[in-house]
Residue frames relative to the residue before (quaternion, step in Angstrom):
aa qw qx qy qz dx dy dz
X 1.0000 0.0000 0.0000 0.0000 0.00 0.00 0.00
X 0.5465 0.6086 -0.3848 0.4276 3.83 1.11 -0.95
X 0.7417 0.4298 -0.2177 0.4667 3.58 0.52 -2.11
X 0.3387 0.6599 -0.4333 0.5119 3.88 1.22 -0.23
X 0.8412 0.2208 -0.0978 0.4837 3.52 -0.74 -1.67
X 0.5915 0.5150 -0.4154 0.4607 3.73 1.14 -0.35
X 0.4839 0.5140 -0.4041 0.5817 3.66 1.05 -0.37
X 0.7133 0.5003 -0.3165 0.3751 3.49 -0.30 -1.40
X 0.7589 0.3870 -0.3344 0.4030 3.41 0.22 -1.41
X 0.5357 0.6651 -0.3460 0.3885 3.79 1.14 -1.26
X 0.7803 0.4310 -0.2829 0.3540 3.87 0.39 -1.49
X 0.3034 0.8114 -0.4825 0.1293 3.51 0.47 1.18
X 0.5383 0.4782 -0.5307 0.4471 3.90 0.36 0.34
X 0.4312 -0.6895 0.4977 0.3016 3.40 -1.06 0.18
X 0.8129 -0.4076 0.2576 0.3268 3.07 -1.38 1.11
X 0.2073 -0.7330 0.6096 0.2194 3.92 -0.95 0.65
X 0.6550 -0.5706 0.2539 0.4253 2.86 -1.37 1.17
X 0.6152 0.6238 -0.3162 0.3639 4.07 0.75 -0.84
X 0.5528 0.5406 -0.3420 0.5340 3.40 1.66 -0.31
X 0.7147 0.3947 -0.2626 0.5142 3.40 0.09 -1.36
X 0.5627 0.5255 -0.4770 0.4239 4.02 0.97 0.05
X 0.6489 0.5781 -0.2147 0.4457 3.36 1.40 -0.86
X 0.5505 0.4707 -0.3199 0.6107 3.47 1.01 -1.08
X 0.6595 0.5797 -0.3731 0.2996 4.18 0.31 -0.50
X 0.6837 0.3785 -0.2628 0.5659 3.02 1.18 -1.13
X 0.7311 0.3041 -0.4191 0.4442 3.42 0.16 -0.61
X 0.9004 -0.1567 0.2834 0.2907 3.89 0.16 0.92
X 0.6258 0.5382 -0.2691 0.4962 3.98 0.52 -1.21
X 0.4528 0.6275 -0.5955 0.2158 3.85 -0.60 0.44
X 0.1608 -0.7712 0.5009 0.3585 3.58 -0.20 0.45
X 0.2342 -0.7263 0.6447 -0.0461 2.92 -1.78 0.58
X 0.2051 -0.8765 0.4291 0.0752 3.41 -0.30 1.24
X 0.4426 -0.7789 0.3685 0.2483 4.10 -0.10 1.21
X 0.4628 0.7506 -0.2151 0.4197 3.04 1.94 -0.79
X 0.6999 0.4754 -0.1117 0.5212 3.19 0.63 -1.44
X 0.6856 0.3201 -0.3444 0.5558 3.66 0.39 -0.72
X 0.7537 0.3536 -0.4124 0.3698 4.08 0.27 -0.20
X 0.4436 0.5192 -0.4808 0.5500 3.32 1.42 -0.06
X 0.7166 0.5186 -0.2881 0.3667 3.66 0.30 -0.62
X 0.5672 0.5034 -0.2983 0.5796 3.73 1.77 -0.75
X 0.6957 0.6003 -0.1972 0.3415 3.21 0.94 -1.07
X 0.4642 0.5526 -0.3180 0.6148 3.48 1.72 -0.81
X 0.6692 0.4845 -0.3648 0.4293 3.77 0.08 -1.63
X 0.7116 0.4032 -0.3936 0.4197 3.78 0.25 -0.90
X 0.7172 0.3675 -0.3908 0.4447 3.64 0.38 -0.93
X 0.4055 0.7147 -0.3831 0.4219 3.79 0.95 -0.40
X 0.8634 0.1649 0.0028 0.4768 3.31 0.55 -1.02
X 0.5619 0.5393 -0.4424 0.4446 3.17 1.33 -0.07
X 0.5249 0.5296 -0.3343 0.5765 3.50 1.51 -0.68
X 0.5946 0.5045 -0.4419 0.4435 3.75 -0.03 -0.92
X 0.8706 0.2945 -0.0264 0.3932 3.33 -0.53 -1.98
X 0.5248 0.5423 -0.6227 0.2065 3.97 0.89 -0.92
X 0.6559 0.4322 -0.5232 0.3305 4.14 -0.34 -0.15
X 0.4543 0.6101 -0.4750 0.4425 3.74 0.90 -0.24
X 0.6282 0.6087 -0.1955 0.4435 3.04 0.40 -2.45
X 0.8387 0.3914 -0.2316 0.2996 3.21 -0.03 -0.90
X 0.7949 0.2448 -0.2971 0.4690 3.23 0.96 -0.63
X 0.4937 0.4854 -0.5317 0.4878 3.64 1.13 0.54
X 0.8268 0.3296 -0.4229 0.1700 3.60 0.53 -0.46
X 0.4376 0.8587 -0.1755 0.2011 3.36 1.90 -0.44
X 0.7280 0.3583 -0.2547 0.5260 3.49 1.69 -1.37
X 0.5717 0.2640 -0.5451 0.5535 4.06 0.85 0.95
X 0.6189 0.5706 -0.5112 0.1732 3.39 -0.01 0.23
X 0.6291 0.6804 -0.1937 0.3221 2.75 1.53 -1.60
X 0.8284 0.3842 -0.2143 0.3467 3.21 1.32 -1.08
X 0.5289 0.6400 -0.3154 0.4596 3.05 1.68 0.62
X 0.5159 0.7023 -0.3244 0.3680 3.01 1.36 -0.79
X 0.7257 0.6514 0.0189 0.2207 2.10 1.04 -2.19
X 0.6838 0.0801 -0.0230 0.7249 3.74 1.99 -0.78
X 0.0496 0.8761 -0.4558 0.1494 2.97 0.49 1.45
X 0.7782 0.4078 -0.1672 0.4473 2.65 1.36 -0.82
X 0.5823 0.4141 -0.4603 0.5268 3.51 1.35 0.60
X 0.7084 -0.4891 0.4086 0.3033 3.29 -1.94 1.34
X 0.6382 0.6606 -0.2242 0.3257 3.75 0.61 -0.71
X 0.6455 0.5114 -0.1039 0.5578 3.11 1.68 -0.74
X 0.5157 0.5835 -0.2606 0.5707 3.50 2.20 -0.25
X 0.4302 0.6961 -0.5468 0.1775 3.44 0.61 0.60
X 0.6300 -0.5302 0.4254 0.3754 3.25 -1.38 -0.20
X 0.5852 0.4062 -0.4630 0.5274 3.83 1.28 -0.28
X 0.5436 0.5768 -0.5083 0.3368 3.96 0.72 -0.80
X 0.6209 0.5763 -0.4218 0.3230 3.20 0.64 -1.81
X 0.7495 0.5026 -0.3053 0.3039 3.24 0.08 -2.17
X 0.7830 0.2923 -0.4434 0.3239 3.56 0.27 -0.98
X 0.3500 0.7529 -0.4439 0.3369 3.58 1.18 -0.68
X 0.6752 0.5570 -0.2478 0.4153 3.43 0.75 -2.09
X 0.5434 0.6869 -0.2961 0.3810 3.24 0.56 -2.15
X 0.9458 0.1361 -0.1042 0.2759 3.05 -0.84 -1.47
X 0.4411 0.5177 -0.5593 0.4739 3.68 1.11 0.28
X 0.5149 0.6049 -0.4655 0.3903 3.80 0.82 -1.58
X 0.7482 0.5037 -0.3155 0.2949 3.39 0.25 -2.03
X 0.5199 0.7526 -0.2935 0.2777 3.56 0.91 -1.37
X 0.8221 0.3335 0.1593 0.4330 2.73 0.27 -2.48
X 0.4706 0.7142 -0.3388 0.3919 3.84 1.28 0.07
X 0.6423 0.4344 -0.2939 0.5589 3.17 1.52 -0.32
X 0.7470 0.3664 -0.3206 0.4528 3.45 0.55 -0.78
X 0.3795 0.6089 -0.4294 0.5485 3.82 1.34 0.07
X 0.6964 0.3954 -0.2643 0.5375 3.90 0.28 -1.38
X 0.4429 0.8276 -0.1132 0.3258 4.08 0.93 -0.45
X 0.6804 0.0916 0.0526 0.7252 2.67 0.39 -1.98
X 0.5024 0.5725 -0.5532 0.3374 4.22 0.26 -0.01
X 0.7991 0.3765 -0.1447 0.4458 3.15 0.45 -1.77
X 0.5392 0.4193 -0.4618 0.5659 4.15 0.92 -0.37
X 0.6656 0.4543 -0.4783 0.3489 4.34 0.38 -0.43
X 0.8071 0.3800 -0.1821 0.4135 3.23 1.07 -0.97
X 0.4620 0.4944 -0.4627 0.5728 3.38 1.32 0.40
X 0.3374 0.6830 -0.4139 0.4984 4.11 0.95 -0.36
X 0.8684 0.2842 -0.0937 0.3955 3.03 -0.60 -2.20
X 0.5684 0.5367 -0.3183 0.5363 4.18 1.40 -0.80
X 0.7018 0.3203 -0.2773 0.5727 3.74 0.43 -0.45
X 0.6921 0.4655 -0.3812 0.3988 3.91 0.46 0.17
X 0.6246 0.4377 -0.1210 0.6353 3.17 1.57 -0.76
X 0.0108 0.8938 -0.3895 -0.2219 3.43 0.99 -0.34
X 0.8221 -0.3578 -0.0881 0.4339 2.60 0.04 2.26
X 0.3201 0.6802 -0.5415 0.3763 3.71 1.12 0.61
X 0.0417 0.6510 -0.7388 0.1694 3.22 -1.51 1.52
X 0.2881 -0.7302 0.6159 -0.0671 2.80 -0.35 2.49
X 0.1266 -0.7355 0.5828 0.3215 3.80 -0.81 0.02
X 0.6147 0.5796 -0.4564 0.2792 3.43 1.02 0.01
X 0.7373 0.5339 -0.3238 0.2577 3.19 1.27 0.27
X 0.4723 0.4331 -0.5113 0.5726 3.08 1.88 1.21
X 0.1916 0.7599 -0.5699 0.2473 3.48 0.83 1.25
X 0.1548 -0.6650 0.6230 0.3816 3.93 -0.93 -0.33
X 0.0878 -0.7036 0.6990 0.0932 2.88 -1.50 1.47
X 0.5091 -0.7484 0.3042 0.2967 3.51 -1.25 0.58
X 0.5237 0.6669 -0.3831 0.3662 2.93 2.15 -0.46
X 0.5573 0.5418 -0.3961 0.4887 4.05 1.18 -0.22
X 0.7355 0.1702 -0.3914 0.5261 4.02 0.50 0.27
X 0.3767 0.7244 -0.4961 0.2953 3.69 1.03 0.49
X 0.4237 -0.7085 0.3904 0.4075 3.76 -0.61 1.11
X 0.6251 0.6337 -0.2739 0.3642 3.21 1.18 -1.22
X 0.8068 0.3525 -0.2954 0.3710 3.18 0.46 -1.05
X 0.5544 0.6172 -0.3048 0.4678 3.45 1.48 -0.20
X 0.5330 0.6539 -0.2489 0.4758 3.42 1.69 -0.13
X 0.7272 0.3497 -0.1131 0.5798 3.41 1.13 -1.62
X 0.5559 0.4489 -0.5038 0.4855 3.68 1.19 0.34
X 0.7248 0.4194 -0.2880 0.4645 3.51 0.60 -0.68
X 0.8670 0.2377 -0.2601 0.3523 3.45 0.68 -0.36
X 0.2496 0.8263 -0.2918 0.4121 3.09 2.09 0.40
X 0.3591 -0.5758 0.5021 0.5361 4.06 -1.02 -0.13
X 0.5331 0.4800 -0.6461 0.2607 3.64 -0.12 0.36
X 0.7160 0.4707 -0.3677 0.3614 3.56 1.13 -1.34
X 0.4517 0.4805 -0.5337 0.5294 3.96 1.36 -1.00
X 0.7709 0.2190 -0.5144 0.3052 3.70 -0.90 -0.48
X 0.5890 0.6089 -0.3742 0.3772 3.67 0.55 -0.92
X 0.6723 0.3864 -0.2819 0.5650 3.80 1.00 -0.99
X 0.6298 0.4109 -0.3128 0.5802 3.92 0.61 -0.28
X 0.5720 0.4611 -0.4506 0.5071 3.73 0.66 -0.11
X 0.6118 0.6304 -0.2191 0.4246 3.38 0.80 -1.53
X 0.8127 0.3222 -0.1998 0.4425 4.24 0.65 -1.32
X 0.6891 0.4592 -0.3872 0.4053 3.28 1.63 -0.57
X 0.6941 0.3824 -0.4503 0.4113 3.69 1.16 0.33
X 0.1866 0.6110 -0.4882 0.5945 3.28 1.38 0.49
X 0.7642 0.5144 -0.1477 0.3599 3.25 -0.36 -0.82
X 0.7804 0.2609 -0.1845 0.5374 3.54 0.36 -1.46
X 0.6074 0.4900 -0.4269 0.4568 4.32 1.29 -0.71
X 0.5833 0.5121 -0.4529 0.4387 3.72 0.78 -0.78
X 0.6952 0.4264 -0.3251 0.4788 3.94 0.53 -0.79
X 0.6891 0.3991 -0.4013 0.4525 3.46 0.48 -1.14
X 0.8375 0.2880 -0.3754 0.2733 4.18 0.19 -0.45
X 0.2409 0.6861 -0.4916 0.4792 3.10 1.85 0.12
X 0.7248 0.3575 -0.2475 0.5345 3.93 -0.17 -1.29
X 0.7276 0.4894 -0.2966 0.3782 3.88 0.09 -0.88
X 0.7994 -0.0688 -0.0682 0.5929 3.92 1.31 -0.47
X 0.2028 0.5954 -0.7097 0.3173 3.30 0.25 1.75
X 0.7735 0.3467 -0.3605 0.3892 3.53 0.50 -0.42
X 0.7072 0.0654 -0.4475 0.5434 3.86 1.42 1.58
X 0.2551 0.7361 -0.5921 0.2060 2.74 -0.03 1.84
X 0.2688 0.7050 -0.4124 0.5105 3.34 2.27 0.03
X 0.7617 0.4169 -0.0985 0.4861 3.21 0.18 -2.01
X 0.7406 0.1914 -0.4069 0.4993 4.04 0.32 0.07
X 0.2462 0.7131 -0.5129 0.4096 3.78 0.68 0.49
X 0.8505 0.3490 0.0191 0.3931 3.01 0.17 -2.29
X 0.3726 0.7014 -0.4743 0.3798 4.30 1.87 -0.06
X 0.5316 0.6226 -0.4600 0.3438 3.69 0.74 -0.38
X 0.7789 0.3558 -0.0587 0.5131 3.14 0.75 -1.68
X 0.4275 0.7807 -0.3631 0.2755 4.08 1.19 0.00
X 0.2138 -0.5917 0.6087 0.4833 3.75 -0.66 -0.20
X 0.7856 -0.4740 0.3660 0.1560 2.28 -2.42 1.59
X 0.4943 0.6199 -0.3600 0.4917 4.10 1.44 -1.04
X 0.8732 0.1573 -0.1322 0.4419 3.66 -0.33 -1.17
X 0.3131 0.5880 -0.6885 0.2867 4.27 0.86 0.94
X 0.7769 0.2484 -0.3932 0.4244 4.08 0.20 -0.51
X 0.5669 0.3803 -0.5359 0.4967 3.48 0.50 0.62
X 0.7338 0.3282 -0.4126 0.4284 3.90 0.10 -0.05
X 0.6288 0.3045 -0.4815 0.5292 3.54 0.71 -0.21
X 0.7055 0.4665 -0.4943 0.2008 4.12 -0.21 -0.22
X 0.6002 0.4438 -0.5326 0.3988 3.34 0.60 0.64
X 0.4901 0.6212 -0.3625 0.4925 3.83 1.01 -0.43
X 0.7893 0.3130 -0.2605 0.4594 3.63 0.55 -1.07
X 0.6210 0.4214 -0.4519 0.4822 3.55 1.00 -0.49
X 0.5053 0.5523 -0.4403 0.4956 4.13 0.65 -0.06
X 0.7444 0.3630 -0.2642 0.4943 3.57 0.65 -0.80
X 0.5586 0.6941 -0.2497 0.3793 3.44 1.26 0.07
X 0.5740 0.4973 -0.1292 0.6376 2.78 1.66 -1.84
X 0.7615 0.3564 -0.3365 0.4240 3.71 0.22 -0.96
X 0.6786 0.5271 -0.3378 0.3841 3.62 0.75 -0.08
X 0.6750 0.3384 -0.4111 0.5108 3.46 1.03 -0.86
X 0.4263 0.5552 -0.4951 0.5146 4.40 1.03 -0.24
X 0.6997 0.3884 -0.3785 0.4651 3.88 -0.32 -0.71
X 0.7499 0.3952 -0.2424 0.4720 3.66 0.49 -1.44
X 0.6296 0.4153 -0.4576 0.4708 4.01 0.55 -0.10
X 0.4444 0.5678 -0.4710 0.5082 4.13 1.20 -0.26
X 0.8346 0.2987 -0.2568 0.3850 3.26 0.19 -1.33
X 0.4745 0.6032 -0.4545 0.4522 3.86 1.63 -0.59
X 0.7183 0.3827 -0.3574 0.4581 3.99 0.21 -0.90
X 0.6586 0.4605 -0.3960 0.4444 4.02 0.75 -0.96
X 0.6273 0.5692 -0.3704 0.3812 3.72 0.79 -0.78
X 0.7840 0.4347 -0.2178 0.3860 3.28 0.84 -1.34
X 0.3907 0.7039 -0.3360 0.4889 3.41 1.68 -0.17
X 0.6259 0.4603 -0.0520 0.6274 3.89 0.98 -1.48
X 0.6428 0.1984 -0.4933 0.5515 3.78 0.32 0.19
X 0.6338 0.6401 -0.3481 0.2597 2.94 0.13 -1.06
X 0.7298 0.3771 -0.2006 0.5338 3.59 0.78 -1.44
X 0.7032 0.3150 -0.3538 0.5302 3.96 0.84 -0.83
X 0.4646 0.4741 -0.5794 0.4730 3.90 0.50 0.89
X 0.7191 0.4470 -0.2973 0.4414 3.21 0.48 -1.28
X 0.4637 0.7025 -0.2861 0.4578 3.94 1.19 -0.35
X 0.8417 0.2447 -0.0157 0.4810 3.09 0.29 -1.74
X 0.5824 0.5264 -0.3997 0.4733 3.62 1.47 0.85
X 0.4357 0.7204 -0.4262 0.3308 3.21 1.32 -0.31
X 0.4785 -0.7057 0.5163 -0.0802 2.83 -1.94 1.12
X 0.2853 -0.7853 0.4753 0.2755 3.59 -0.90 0.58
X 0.4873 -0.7114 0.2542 0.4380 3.03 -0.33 0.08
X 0.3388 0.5163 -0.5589 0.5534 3.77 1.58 -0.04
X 0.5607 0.6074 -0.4667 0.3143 4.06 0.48 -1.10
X 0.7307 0.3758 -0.2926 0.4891 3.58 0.49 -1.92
X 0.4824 0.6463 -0.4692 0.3599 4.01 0.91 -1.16
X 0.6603 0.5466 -0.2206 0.4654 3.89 0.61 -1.71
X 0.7823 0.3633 -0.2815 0.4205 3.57 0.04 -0.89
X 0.5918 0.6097 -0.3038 0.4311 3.49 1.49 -0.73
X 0.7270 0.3062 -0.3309 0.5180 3.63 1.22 -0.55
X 0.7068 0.4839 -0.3684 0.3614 3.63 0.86 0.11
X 0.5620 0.5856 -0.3036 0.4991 3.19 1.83 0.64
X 0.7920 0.0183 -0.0817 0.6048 3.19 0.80 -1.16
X 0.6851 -0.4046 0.3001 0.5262 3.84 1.01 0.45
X 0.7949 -0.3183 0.3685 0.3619 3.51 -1.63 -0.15
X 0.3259 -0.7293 0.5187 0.3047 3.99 -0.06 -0.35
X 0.6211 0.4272 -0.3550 0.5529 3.57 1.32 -0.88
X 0.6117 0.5029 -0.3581 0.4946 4.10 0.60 -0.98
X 0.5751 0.5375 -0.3696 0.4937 3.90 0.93 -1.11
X 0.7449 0.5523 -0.1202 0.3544 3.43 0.52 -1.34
X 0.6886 0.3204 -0.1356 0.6362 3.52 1.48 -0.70
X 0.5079 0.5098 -0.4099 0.5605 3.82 0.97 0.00
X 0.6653 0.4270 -0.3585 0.4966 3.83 0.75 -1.11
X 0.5702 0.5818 -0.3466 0.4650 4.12 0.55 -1.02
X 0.6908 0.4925 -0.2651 0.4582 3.86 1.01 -1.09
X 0.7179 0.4290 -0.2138 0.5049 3.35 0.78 -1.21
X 0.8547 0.1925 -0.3353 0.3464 3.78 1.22 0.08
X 0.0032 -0.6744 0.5607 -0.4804 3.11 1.62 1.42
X 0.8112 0.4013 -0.1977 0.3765 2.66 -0.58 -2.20
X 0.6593 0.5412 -0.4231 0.3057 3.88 0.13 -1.02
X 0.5429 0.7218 -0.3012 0.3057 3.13 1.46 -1.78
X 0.8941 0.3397 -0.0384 0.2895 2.82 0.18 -1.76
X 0.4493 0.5427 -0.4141 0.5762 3.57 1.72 -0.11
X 0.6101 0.3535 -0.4076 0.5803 4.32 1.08 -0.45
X 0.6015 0.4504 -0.4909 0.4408 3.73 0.37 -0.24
X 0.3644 0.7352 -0.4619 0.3366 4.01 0.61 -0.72
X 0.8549 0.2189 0.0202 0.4699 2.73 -0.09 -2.39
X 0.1267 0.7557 -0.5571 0.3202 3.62 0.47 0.69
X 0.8197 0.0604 -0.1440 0.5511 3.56 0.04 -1.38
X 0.6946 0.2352 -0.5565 0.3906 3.53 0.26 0.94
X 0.0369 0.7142 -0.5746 0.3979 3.21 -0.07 1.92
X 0.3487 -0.6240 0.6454 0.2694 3.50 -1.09 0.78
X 0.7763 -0.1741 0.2044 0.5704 3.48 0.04 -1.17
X 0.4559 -0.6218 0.6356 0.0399 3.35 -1.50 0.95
X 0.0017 -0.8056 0.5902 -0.0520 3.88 0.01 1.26
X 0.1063 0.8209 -0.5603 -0.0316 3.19 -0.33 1.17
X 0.7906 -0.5645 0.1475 0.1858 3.67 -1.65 0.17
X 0.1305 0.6161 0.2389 -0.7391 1.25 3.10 -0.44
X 0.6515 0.4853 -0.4017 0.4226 3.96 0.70 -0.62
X 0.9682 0.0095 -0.0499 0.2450 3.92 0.22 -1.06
X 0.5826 0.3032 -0.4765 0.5844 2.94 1.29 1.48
X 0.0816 -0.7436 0.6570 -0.0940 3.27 -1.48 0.72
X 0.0368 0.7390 -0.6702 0.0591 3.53 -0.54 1.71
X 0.2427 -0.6489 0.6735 0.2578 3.49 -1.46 0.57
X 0.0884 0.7932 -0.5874 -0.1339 3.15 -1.76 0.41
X 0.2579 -0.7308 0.6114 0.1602 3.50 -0.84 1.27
X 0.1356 0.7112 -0.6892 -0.0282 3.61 -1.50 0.82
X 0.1203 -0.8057 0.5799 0.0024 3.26 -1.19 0.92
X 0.7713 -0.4393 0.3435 0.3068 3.67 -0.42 1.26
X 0.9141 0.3312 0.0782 0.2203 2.78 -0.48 -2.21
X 0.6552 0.3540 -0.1376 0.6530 3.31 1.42 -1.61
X 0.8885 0.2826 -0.0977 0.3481 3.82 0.10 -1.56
X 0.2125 -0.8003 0.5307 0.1810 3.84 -0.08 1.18
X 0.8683 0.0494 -0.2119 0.4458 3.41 0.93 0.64
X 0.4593 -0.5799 0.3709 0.5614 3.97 -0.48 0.61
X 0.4285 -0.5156 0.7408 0.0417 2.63 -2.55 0.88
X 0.5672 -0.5562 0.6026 0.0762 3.10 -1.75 1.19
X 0.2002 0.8507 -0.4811 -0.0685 3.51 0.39 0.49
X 0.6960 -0.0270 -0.0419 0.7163 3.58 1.18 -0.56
X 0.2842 -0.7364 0.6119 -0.0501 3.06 -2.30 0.50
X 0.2232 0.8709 -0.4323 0.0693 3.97 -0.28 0.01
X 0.1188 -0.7226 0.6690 0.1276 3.64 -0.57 0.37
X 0.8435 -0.0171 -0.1486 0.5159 3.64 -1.74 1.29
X 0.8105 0.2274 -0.2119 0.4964 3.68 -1.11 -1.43
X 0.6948 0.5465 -0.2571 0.3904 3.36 0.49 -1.75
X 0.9353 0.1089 -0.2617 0.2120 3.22 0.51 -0.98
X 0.1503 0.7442 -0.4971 0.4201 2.96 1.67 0.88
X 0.7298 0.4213 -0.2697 0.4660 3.93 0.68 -1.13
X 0.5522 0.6224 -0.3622 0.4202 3.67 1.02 -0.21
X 0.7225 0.3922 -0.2181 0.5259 3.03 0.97 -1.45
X 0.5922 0.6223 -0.3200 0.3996 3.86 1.12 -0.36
X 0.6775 0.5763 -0.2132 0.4043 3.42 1.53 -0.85
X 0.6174 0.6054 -0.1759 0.4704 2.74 1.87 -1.98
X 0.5185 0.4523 -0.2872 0.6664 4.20 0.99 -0.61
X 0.7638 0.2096 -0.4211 0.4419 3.62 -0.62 -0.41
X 0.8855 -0.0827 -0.2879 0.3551 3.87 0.56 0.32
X 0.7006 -0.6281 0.1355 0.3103 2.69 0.24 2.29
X 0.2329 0.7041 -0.6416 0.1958 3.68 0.46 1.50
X 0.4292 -0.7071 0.4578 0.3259 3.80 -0.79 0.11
X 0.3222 -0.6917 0.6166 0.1938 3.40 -0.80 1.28
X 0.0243 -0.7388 0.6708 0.0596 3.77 -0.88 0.38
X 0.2481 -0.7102 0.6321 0.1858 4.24 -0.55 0.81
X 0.2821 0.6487 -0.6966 0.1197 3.19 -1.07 1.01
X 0.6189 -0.6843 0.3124 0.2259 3.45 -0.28 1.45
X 0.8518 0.2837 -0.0663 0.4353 2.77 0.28 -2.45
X 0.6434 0.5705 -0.3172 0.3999 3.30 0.99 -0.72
X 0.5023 0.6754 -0.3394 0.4199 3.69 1.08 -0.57
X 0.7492 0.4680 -0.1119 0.4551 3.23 1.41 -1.97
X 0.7361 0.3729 -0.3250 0.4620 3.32 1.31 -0.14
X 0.5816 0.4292 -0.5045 0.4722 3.83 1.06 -0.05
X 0.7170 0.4991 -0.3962 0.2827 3.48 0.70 -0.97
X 0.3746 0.6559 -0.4449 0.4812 3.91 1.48 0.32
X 0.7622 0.5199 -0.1968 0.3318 3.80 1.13 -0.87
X 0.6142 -0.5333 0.3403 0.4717 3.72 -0.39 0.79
X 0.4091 -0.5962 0.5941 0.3525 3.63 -1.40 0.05
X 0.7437 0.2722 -0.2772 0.5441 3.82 -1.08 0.71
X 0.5304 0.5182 -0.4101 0.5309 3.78 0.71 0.69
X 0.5541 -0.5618 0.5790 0.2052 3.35 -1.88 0.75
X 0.4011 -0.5766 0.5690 0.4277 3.58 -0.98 0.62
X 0.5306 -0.4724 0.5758 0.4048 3.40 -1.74 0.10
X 0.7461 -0.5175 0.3504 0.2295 2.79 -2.10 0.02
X 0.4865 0.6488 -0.2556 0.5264 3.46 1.71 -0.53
X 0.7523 0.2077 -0.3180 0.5383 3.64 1.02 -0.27
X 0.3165 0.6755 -0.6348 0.2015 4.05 0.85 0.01
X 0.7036 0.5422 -0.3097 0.3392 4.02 0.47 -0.73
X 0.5493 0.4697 -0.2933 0.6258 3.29 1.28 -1.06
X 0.8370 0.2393 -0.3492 0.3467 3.71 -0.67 -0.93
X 0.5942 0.4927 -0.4783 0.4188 3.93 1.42 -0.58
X 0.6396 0.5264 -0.3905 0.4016 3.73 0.41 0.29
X 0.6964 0.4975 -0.1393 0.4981 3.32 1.28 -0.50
X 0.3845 0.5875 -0.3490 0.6206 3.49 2.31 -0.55
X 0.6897 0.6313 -0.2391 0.2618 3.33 0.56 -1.90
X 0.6000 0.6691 -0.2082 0.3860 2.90 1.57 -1.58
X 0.7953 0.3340 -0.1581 0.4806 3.28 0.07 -1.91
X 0.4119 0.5884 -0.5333 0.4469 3.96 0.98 -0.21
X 0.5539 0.5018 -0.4415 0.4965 3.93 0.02 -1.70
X 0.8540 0.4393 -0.2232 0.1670 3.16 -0.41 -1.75
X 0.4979 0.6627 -0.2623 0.4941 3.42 2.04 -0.62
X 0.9269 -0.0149 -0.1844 0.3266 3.28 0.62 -0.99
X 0.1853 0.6500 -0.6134 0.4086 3.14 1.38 1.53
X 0.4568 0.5680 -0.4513 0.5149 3.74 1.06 -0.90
């Protein structure tokens, strides 16, 4: 129970987005039951409004005469029943087809459009007594049973207000002609309609609020958690970290190489140091071959002397090749500066 609440208390960052991708496929998306019967519940009044003059006048001329001799045995037949049956069936078949397809468009647009098949597995923990125990007597069921009394609660008030003002007029349906019972009861039920699908969108937006936040809850992450997923994504950080050091060794020293074949070596004179190699024939303009600020370019200028390359100090110019990638042509803005300095260490070649 401790390492329990020690878990709990631990899973405090919130879920990364690669998690809650995981929790998707395997099923986890919340979904709020609310919301899809608020959504059946629209479809019916939708169509009870739309169609209720159809409805009505297809369902009235078999009713009437049943109603109407209800109370004699004769009127119990099996052809009365059927059309009786029939034409309510016929009525109400649309607003049935309605409220299906508006629930299950609901539950498809929460899930966007996610069809898990593992969740028309059989699991055994759903006919388990136990577990059917700690759901009901768990805080999901206390909130689920307190969800359950406060809309209880808010439909008993909302249709209470919505038909108190025909409860005179249903009182007196006992004693009515049998012709005007579905005209005196369809304004009462459509009122109890309106006030029901209002009460049940409150509780559709407050519900979906509460999945939503106890999903986002029950994804949370520790941080050793987020630490874990971080090295099985982009690798270790220390191995990441010592692979990069290798790869700029290794770079180093392939730019240290071409050091002594350098034309001239322009340095700042103390903390930059650019080599450049130009060749006539092959390269229509000098090349960046190495590069180094302070340590680095202290070794540049250490390489360039041990095989007799010429170091030439030019400040600004130093500060503006040594901005440029390594294995690139100088631009065109410095061809004048560095052809005078080529020019330079040439003279000096074949006075040598």
């Amino acid at each position: 129970m401790a390492e329990g609440e020690q878990s709990s208390e631990d899973r405090t960052e919130s879920a990364t987005q690669r998690h809650v991708d995981q929790a998707r496929e395997a099923g986890q998306v919340p979904i709020s039951r609310e919301v899809a019967t608020f959504a059946s519940l629209a479809a019916v009044v939708l169509v009870i409004g739309y169609q209720s003059q159809a409805m009505m006048r297809h369902m009235l001329p078999n009713l009437v005469v049943f109603l109407a001799r209800a109370g004699e045995a004769s009127t119990l037949g099996a052809t009365q029943l059927r059309l009786a049956s029939s034409a309510a069936l016929g009525a109400i078949s649309s607003v049935f087809a309605a409220a299906m397809f508006a629930g299950a468009a609901a539950v498809l647009l929460q899930t966007k459009f996610l069809l898990h098949p593992g969740s028309l597995q059989p699991k055994f923990s759903r006919i388990s007594p136990l577990a059917g125990l700690k759901r009901v007597f768990g805080f999901s069921g206390i909130v689920e049973i307190v969800k359950s009394l406060g809309k209880l609660g808010l439909l008993s008030g909302a249709i209470w207000i919505a038909i108190r003002g025909d409860l005179p007029r249903l009182i007196r349906l006992p004693w009515e002609d049998p012709h005007r019972l579905l005209s005196a009861v369809a304004r009462p039920v459509f009122h109890t309609f309106i006030a029901s699908v209002c009460i049940q969108g409150v509780v559709a937006g407050a519900d979906l609020m509460w999945v939503r936040f106890r999903h986002a809850r029950d994804l949370r992450m520790s941080r050793q958690d987020i630490r874990d997923e971080l090295k099985d994504t982009e690798g270790n950080p220390h191995v990441k970290a010592r692979l990069r050091r290798i790869r700029l060794m290794r770079a180093r020293k392939r730019m240290m190489a071409k050091v002594p074949t350098a034309t001239v070596v322009i340095t700042n004179p103390t903390h930059y140091a650019v080599a450049l190699a130009y060749d006539r024939v092959s390269n229509p303009a000098p090349r960046i071959v190495a590069k180094g600020s302070d340590f680095l370019a202290a070794r540049i200028r250490e390489i360039a002397q041990a095989n007799n390359v010429p170091l030439v100090a030019n400040p600004p110019l130093a500060r503006a090749l040594y901005r440029l990638d390594i294995d690139t042509e100088i631009p065109a803005e410095h061809y004048k500066a560095v052809a005078e300095i080529i020019a330079y260490v040439w003279r000096l070649r074949r006075r040598g």
